[in-house]
N, C-alpha and C positions, 0 to 999 in steps of 0.2 A: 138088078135095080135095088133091092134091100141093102144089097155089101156094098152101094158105090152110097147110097146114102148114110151107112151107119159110120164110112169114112169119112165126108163132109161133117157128120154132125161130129165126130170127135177132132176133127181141125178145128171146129167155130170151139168147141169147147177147150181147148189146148189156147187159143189167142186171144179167148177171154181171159183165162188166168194172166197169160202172160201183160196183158194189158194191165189187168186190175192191180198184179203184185206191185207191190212198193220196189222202189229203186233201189238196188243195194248201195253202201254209200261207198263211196272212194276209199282205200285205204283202211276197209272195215277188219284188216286180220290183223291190224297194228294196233298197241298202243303207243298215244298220241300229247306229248307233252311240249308246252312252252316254256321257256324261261328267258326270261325279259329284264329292262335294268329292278325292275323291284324287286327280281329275287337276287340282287347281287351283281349281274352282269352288267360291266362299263360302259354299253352304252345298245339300241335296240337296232343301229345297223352293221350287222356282221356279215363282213367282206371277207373273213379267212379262218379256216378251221384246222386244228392240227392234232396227230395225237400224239404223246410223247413216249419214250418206251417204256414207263412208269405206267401208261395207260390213261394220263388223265386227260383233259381235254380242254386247249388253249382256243379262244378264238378271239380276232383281231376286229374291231370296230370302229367309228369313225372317234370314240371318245377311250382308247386305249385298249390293252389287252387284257382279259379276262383266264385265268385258269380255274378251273371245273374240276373236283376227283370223286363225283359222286356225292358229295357231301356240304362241301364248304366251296365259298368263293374265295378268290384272291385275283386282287385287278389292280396295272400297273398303268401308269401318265406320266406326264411331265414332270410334275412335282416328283416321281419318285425316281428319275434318271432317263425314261424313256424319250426319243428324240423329238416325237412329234406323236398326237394322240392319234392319228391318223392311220390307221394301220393296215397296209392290203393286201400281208402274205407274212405266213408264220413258218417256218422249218425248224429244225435245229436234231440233234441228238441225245446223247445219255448226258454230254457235259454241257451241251449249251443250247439256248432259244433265240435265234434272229428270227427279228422284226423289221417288213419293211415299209416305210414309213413316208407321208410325203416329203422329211426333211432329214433323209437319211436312212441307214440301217444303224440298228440298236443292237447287241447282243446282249442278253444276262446269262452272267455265269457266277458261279460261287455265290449267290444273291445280290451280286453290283453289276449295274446298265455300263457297259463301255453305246460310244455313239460314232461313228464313222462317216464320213463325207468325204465332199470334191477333197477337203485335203489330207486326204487319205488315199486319194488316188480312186474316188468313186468316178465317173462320167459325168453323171449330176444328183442332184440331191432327192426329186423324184422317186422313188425306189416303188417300182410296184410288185417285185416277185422277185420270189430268195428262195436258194436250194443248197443243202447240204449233204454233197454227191458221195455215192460206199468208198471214194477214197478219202474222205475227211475233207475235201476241197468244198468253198463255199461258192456260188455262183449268183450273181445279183443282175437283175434287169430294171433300166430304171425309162421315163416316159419317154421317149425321145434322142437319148442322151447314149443307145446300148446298151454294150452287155459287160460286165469286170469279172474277174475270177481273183481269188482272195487263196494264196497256198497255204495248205495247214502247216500254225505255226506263223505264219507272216502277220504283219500286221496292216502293209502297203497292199492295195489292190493293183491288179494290170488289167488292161485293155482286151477285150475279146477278139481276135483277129476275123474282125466281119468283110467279106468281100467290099470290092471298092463300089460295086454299083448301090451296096446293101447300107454302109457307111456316107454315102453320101446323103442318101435318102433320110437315116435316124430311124432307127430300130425301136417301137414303142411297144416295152414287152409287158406281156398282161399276166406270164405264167410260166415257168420253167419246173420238166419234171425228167426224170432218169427211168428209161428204160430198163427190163431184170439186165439185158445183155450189153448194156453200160453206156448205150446212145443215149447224148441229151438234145431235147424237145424243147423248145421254146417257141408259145404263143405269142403273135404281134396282132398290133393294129392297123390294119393295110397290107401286110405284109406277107400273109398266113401262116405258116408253120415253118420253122428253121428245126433243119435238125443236125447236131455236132455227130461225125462221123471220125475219126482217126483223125481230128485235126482240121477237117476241111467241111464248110456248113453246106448246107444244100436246104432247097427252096418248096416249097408246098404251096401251092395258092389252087383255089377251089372258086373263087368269083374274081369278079371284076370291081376294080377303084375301089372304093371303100366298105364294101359287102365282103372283099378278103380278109376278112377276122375271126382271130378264134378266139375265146375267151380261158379257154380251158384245155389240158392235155392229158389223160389217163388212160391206163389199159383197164379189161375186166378180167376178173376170176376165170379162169378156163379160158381164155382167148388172146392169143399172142398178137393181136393187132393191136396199134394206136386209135384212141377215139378222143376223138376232138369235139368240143362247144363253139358254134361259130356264131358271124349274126345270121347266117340264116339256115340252122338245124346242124345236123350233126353229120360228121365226116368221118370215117375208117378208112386207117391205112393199114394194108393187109400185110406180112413179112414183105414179099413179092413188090411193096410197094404200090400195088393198085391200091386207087383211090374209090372208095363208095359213099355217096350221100344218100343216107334215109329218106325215102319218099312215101314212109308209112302214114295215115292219114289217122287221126285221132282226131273226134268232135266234129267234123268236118272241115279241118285245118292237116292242112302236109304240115308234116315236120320241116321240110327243107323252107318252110317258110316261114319258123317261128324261131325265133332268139333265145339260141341256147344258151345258157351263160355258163355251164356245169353239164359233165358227166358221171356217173358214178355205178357201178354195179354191186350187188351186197352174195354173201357164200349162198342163199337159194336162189341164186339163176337171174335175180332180178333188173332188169334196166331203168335206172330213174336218169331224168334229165331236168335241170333246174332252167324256168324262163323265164325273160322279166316281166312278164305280166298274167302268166296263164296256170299259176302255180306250177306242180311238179309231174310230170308226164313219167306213166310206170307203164312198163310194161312186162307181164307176165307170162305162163304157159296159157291164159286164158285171152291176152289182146293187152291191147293200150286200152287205158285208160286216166284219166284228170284226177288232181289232187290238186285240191285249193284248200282257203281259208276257212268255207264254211265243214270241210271233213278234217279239220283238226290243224293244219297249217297255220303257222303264226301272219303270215302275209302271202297274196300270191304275187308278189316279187320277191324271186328265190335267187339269190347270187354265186351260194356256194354250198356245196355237198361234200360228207366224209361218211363213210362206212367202217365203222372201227373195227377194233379184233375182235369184241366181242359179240359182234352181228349187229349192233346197233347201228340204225342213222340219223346223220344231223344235218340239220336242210338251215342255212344261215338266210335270214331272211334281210330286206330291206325297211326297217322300223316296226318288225313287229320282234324281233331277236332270234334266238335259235330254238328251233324243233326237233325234238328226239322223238323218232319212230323205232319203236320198241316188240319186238317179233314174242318175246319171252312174256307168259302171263305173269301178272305182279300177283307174289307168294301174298297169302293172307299171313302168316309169320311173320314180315317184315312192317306189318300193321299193330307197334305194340305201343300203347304213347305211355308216357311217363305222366304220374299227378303231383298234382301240391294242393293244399288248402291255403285258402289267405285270408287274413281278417279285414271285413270290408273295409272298418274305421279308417284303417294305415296301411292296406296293401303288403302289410308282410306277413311271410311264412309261417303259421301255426307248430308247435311242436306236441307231436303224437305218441308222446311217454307214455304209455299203457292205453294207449286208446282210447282214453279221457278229454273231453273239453270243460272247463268250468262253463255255467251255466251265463257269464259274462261275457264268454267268446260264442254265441248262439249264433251272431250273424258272418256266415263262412260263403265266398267264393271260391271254385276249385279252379285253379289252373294245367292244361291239359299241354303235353309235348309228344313230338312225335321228329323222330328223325330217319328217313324212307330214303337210302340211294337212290341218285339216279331219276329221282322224280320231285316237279316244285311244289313246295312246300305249301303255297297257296293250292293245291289239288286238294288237300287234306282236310276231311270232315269230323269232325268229333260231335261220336252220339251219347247220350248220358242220358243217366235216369235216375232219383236217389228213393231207396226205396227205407223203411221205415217197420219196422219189427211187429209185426202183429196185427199191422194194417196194408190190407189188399182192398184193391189191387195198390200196385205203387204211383208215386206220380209219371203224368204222361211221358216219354221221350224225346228229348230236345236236340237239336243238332247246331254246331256254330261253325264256321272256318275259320280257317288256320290264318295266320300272316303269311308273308310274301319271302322271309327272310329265314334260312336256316340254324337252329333245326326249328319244323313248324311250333305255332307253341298260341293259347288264344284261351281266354276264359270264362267260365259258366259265368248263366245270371246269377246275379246274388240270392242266397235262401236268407232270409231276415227271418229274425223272431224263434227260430227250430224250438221245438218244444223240447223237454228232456226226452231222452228215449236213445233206444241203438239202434243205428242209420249205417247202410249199407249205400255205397255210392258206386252205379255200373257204368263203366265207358269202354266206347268201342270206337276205334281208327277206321272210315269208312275213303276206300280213293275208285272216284268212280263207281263201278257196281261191287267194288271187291272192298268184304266187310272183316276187319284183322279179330283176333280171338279176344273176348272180353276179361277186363281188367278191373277190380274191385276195390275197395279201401271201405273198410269197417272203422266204424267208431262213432263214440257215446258221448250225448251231453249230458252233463252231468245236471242234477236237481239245483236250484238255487240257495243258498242258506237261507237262514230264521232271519226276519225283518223284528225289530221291535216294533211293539206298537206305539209306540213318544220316543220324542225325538231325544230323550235324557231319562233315565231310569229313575223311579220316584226314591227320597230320601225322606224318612219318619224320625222327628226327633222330639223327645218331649210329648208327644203324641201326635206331632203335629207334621204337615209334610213343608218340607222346608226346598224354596225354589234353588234350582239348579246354579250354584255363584254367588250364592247369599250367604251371611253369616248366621251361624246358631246362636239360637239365643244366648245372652252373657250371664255366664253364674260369677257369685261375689267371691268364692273359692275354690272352687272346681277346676280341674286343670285337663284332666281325661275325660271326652264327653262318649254317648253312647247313641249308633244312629242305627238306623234299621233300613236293608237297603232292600228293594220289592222290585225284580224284575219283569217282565211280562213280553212274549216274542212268539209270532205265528210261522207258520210253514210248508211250502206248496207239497209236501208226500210225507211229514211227519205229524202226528198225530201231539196236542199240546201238550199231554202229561209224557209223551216220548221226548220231550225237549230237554237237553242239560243246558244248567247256564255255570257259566264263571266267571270270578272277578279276580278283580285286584289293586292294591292300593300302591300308585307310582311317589316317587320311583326305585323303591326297591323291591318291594314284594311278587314275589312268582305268583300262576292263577290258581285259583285257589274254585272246591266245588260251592255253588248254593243249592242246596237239597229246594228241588220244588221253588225256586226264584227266591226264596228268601232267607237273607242272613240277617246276623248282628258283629257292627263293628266296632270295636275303640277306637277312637283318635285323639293321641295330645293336641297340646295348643298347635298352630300352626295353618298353613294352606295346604291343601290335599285334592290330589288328581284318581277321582275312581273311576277304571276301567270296567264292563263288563262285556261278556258275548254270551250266544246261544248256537249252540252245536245242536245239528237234528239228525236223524238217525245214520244217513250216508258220512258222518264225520266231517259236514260242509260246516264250517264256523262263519259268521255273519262279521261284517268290521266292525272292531271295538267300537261301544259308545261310552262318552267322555263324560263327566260331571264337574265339577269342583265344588269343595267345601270348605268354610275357612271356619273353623274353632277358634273364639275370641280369646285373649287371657281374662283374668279373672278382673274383677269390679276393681281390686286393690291395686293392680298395676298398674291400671291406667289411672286411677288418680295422681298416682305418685309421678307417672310421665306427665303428668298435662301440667304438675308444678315446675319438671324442669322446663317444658317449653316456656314457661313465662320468663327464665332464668337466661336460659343460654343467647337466646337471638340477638339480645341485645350487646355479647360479648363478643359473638361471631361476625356481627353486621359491619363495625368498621373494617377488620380483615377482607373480608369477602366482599364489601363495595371496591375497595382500593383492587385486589385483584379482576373482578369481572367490569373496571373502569381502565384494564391496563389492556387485558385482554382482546374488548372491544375497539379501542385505540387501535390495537396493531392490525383486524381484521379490516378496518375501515382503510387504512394506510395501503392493504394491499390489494383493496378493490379498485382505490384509486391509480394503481401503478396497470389495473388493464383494463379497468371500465372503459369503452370506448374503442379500445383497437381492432384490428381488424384482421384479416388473411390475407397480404398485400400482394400475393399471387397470381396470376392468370394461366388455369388450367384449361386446355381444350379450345377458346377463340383465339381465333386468328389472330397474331401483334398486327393492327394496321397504325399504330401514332407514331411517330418517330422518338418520342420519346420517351418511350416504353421497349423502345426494338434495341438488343446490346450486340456488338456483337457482329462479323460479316463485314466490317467497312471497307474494306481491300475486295471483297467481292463484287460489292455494290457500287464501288468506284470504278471497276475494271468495265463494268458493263455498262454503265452509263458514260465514263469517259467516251468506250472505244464502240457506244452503239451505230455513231455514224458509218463506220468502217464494217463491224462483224455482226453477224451472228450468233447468240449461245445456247450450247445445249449443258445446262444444269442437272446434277444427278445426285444422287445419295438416299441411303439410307431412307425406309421409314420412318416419320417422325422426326426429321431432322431438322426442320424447318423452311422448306420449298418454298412453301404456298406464302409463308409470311415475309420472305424474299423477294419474291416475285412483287407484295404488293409493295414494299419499300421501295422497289425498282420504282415501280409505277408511279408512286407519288414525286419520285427525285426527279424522272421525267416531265414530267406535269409541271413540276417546280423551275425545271430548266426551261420548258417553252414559255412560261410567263415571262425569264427574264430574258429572253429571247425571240420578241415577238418576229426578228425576221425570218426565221426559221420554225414555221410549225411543225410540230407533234405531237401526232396519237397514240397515245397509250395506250392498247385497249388489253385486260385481264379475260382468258377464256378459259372456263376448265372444262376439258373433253373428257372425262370420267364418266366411261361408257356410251358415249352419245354412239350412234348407230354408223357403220362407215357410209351407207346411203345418206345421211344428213352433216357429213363433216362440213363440207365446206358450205351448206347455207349457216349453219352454225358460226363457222367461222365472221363471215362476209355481211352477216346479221348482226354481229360484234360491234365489227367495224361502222357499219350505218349507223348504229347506235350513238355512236359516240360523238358524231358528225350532229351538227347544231341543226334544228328540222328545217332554221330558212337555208343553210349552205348544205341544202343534202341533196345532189343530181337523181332522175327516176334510176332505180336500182333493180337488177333483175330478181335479185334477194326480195324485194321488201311485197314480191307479187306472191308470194306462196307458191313459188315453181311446186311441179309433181315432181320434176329429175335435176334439179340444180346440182352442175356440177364442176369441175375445175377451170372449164370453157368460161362458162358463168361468171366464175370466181375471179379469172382475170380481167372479165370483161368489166366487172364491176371494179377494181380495181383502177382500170383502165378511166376509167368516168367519173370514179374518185380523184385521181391526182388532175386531170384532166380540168375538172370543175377545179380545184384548188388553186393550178396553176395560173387561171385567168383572174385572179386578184391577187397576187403577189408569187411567193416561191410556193412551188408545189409543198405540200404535207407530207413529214417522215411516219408513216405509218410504222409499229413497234408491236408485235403479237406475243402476248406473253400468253404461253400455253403452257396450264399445268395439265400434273395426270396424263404425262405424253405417253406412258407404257401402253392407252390404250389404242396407241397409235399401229405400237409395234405388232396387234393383232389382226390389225387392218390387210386386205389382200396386197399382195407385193405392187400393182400396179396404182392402188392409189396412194400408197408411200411413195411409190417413185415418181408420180407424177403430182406430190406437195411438197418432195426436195427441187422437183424442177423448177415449181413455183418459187421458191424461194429464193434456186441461184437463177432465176432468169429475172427475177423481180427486184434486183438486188436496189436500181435508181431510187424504188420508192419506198420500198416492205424492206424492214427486218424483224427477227425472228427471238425472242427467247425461247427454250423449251425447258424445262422440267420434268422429272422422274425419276424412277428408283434405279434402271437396269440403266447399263452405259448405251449411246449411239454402239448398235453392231453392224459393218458393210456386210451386206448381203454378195454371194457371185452374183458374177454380172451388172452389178452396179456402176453404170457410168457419172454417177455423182455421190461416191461416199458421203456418209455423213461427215466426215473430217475435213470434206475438202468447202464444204458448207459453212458448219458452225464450229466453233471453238470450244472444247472440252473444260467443263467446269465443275472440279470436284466439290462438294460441300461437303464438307469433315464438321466434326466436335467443334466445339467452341476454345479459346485459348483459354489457358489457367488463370491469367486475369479477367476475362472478360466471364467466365464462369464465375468465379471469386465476386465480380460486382453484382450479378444477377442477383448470387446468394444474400450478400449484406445487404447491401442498397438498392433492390430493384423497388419500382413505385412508392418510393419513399420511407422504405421499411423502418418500423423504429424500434423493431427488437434483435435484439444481441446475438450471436454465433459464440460458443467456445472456438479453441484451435480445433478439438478435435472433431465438433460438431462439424463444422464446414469442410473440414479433409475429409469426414465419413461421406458426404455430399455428393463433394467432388468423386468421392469413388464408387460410390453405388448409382450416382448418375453419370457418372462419364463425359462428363463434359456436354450433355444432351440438352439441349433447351425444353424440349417437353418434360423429360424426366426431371431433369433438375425443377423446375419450377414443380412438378409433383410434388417432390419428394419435401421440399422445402414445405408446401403446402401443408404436408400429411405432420411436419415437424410440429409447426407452429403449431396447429392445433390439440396436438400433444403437450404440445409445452404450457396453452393456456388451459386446459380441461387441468392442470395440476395446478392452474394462476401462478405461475412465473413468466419472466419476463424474456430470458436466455435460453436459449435453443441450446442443446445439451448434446452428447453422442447416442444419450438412451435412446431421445425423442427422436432422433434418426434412425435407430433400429426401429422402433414403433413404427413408423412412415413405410422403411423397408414390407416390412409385414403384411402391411394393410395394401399398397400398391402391389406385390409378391401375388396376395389374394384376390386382390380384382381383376389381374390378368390371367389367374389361373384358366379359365376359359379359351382366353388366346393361344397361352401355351400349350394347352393338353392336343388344339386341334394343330397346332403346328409339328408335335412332339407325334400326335399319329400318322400322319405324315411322311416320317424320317423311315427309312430301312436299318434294320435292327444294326450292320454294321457301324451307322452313323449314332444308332443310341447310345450304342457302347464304345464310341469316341469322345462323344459330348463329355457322358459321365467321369469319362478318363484324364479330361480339360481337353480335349478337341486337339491337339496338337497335330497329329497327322493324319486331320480332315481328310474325307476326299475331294478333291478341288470342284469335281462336279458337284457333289452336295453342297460346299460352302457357299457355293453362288446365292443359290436361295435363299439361306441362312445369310449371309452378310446383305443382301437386299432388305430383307425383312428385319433387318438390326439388331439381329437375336446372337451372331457369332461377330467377334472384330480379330483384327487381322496384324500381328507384331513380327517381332522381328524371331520369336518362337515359333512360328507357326499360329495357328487357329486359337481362339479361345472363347465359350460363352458368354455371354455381358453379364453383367453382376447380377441383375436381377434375376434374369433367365439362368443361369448357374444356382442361385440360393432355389430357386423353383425344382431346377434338376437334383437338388439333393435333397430336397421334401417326398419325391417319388422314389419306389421302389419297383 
């Protein structure tokens, strides 16, 4: 009876602890880091991770690709060659990195994006998964569309030879990976597993209808089977080909019931699986266990998993970015930051020449850096303390964080006022519990110099003290007078009789000593500047203080002058009236030639009068002749003058249905510059009501504030529009001038293709102007090109005459052009309506700040200058932008651009385009050779 009870009593005691103890947390033998777009990463949802053979670490987001080497970032997009920012599978080798992309695959090699599609021989432009197989062969899976294989060396792709039941269906591949023994694996949607065998595919499927998916295909360390991500758990296929689903139960959830998206194994044995909602499922020699957000995971929607070479993993998350689980303790070694001192005044760098500060730089913040592989920058704490020579204890210990950006870098609070003394400043790199080895910086404020006590050192003459600027008394012969000068100066660490002073008499005399503050000095006739200072024992000198003194001449000269002033005025006066009466004549002359003028320029607003607009007539006539007939889609350059086209159109139309009342027309001007694509077309249709008179306006489904108005809508209102018009005479030619169409070209492919329908199905009563920088591009698959729509309308430069008239005669100019003024014009503005009228702008006003009346070739280099400088902002972010290949083309004169780059560059009207090849425009060119 005692032995059965002293066992009970140590069970209850065994399941109290285990009850009481704390849970261990998930994932507790890792370190656990995120890195998100704030530390550099393009964008926080990561669909693809890759490692290169360099070892660094690429991954693919919905906002471009990012590369990672431990240290720094580097992240590619659109703007810098990449096909589409969309990215959702990375491969590549020692010479190249495919990306594949929803509008394509992209390759960078040598630092230039080549871009590949349908005609290239892809299947379709979807591109979800890309493999670059040990024979150098590339392999692409795109949504629906198949599979291509790309020969090394080729540039054309071919067709995958997919069985005919496999091919008809459309193979939506989410993941393609190479077996060690050279079988390739490709995961589908619906589909399950394809695997390429000598040629011939074979079939894997694990559920039924649309539960047959895998998301993912990889083997693990030590185990020659295939392990698949499916939607529901995880599948192995063994050499043998038997197939096993995990039916291990973690949390109270099967695996075979959770959506694996990712499999992954790391070199200690470990099983992770990534899901979309449950975080990361590990399993160990100890059991499954859950990895979420709150144990250190960036998100628990986990997309995609890599285990690198060097045992680390990275678990890609859905908006919170990538996490790096870290097996290796972080060396306190690699916890060393870097200091600087900065002066609060001006925020810049102190210099530490002997480890002195003058007593004027007392108010010092230190700036603290730290650059730590492999971990973000924002983890990093700096602890500091500044301790103080002779006084204990020191001040308390302070800790700040680092920024988001590498390398970490963040600075102390300000110390104001520091007394003199030598000051020891201690800091330490603290990441998590791990504290790096402490780091010092000594140095001394020095004492401040001797203050005087007045503001002007006293001057004794005659016996008497003589104020600072005043004259000494006048002797009737005396030419050398004799002054006595009395210093007097205190000091915070030198005692008064330790004080030296010195003077001296400007401007030629060196400093000279005064024993104990007081000398005696000579001074002839004349003005005199006496300097002195007071040095205290540290060798600090205080800023000279000034005096003047003016020794009169003697009683006799000046009588003798004051007889010639009675004499000469009256001989000098007729001369000098007639000159400063010729003088002021000509000044008056030449205020009247600009009193009154003006800048007869228009920078920045819109031309809407017609006669103030130069310029375009042959455009504005083509479109307005042949609006009953077409369509136009208008395009050019930045700044080239769209918008103020578009509203010239508008008024000529206006002006045509006045004189034409049998035939009405609405003009209506819209500009879609970012409006939302969910609000296009009430936007639009809201336009158009608008313009409509409020008695002739039918109920409109626009004017209710739909939740979803949408193209249905848009015709219907359309429909009700001409409908209402038609019953009091001819129906209304409705005319849609839409600027800012580029933000059309963002808009998802279905609502483009169903506002080109509108437009060729509408044709009785809607036409269309558009505007923009890029040209109309057909999309595949487009059963209505833009070509077959609207008519192509280039807007180029202005003509050499109609530029020539802007210059002399726009708004009625009444100041002058040399020849070479207006040829500098014409060439540093290019024939550009915005530019030129700049540039003109920036002349004139040079030319009157000098009060002339003629614009000169100077006053156009000024203009250059000053507009050169005000874009500098625009330029520098468009110039970071560029890949180095294309900087050192620009610089070279661009000649053999690359046609990919040029695109942007000639949109953005920074490159034009001859019969040489490429070239920067004037301004952007003088700007490129200001930088180095």
């Amino acid at each position: 009876m005692p032995r059965r009870f002293l066992m009970l009593t140590a069970l209850l005691i065994l399941l109290v602890a285990l009850v009481g103890a704390p849970p261990a947390r998930a994932g507790g033998d890792l370190r656990w880091h995120t890195f998100s777009a704030a530390n550099g990463l393009a964008g926080n949802i990561v669909q693809a991770i890759w490692e290169d053979p360099a070892g660094r670490i690429w991954l693919g987001s919905e906002n471009g690709v990012s590369r990672y080497d431990g240290a720094s970032w580097v992240s590619y997009g659109v703007a810098d060659g990449l096909a589409d920012d969309n990215v959702w599978s990375i491969a590549g080798d020692g010479e190249s990195v495919w990306c594949a992309t929803s509008r394509g695959l992209s390759r960078l090699r040598g630092g230039r994006w080549e871009r590949f599609g349908v005609a290239d021989g892809l299947p379709g432009e979807d591109v979800r998964a890309v493999l670059v197989t040990a024979d150098g062969a590339v392999w692409a899976g795109t949504f629906g569309r198949g599979i291509a294989r790309l020969a090394p060396g080729a540039r054309r792709w071919e067709p995958a030879p997919l069985p005919p039941q496999l091919a008809r269906i459309g193979a939506f591949v989410q993941a393609i990976w190479q077996a060690p023994g050279g079988d390739l694996w490709f995961a589908t949607n619906g589909l399950g597993a394809l695997r390429l065998r000598d040629g011939r595919f074979e079939q894997f499927s694990f559920r039924l209808g649309s539960r047959n998916t895998v998301w993912s295909i990889t083997a693990l360390p030590g185990d020659d089977a295939v392990w698949m991500g499916t939607f529901q758990g995880v599948a192995r296929i063994a050499p043998d080909d038997t197939v096993t689903v995990l039916e291990d139960l973690v949390q109270g959830r099967t695996i075979s019931a959770t959506e694996t998206l990712a499999v992954a194994g790391d070199a200690d044995g470990d099983l992770w699986l990534a899901t979309r909602s449950q975080g990361v499922l590990r399993r160990t020699m100890g059991g499954w266990q859950r990895v979420g957000a709150a144990d250190g995971l960036g998100r628990n929607y986990v997309q995609t998993i890599l285990a690198d070479r060097e045992g680390r993993i990275w678990f890609g998350t859905r908006g919170g970015g990538v996490t790096l689980a870290d097996r290796r303790p972080l060396s306190p070694d690699l916890l060393v930051p870097t200091l600087a001192a900065m002066a609060v005044s001006d925020d810049l760098p102190l210099a530490f020449a002997g480890g002195t500060l003058p007593a004027t730089q007392n108010d010092l913040r230190f700036r603290f850096g730290a650059a730590v592989p492999w971990l973000p920058p924002d983890e990093l704490r700096f602890r500091y303390w500044l301790g103080r020579a002779g006084e204990q204890p020191p001040l308390a210990p302070r800790e700040v964080g680092s920024g988001a950006l590498a390398p970490g870098s963040v600075d102390s609070e300000p110390f104001i006022d520091l007394p003199p003394g030598d000051y020891t400043l201690h800091v330490v790199v603290v990441a998590g519990a791990v504290a790096g080895p402490e780091r010092t910086l000594a140095f001394r404020i020095a004492s401040a110099p001797p203050a005087f006590a007045q503001a002007a050192p006293t001057v004794v003459a005659d016996g008497a003290a003589v104020s600072a600027g005043l004259t000494l008394p006048q002797h009737m012969f005396e030419r050398l007078r004799r002054i006595e000068l009395r210093l007097d100066a205190q000091d915070d660490s030198t005692p008064p009789e330790a004080i030296r002073y010195e003077y001296r008499v400007l401007p030629a005399q060196d400093w000279r000593a005064a024993a104990a503050g007081r000398v005696l000095i000579d001074l002839p006739v004349g003005a005199w500047v006496i300097e002195a200072r007071a040095v205290d024992a540290e060798g600090n000198a205080s800023a000279p203080t000034q005096l003047r003194v003016v020794v009169p001449a003697p009683l006799w000269t000046t009588l003798l002058l004051a007889l010639a002033v009675l004499l000469v005025p009256s001989a000098a006066s007729a001369v000098g009236g007639a000159l400063l009466y010729r003088r002021r004549q000509r000044r008056q002359a030449l205020l009247r030639a600009v009193r009154g003028y003006h800048i007869p320029y228009d920078v920045g607003p819109l031309i809407t009068l017609p006669d103030r607009y130069i310029g375009r007539e042959h455009v504005i006539d083509t479109v307005v002749g042949k609006i009953e007939q077409n369509s136009f889609y208008i395009y050019g350059e930045k700044r080239i003058g769209k918008t103020s086209l578009l509203l010239q159109v508008q008024q000529r139309l206006i002006l045509r249905a006045d004189l034409e009342p049998g035939r009405p027309i609405l003009a209506i001007f819209r500009n879609i510059q970012d409006v939302p694509q969910e609000q296009f077309w009430l936007h639009l249709l809201r336009g158009v009501a608008a313009a409509l008179p409020a008695a002739a306006r039918p109920p409109l489904l626009c004017l209710g504030q739909p939740a979803s108005y949408d193209d249905l809508d848009a015709e219907q209102d359309l429909e009700q529009i001409v409908a209402h018009g038609r019953g009091g005479g001819a129906p209304p030619l409705i005319v849609l001038l839409l600027d800012e169409i580029d933000t059309l070209q963002r808009y998802d492919l279905p609502l483009r293709q169903r506002f080109r329908a509108l437009c060729q199905h509408a044709q009785g009563q809607l036409r269309v102007v558009l505007a923009g920088v890029r040209p109309p591009l057909a999309e595949p698959g487009d059963t209505s090109p833009w070509y077959n729509i609207f008519e192509r309308v280039t807007l180029g430069p202005l003509l050499d005459t109609d530029a020539l008239h802007l210059i002399r005669h726009y708004n009625y100019n009444p100041y002058a052009y040399t020849r070479a003024a207006a040829q500098a014009v014409l060439a540093a503005g290019e024939r550009k309506p915005f530019d030129t009228q700049w540039l003109c702008s920036e002349a004139v006003r040079a030319m009157l700040s000098d009060r002339r009346t003629t614009v000169t070739e100077g006053d156009v280099a000024r203009a250059v200058e000053v507009i050169v400088a005000a874009r500098a902002g625009e330029y520098t972010a468009a110039w970071r932008q560029l890949a180095p290949a294309t900087r050192a083309a620009l610089r070279a004169g661009a000649a053999d651009l690359d046609a990919v780059a040029a695109e942007q560059l000639l949109s953005d009207g920074l490159i034009a385009e001859g019969a040489d090849g490429y070239r920067p425009v004037f301004l952007w060119g003088r700007w490129i050779s200001t930088i180095t």
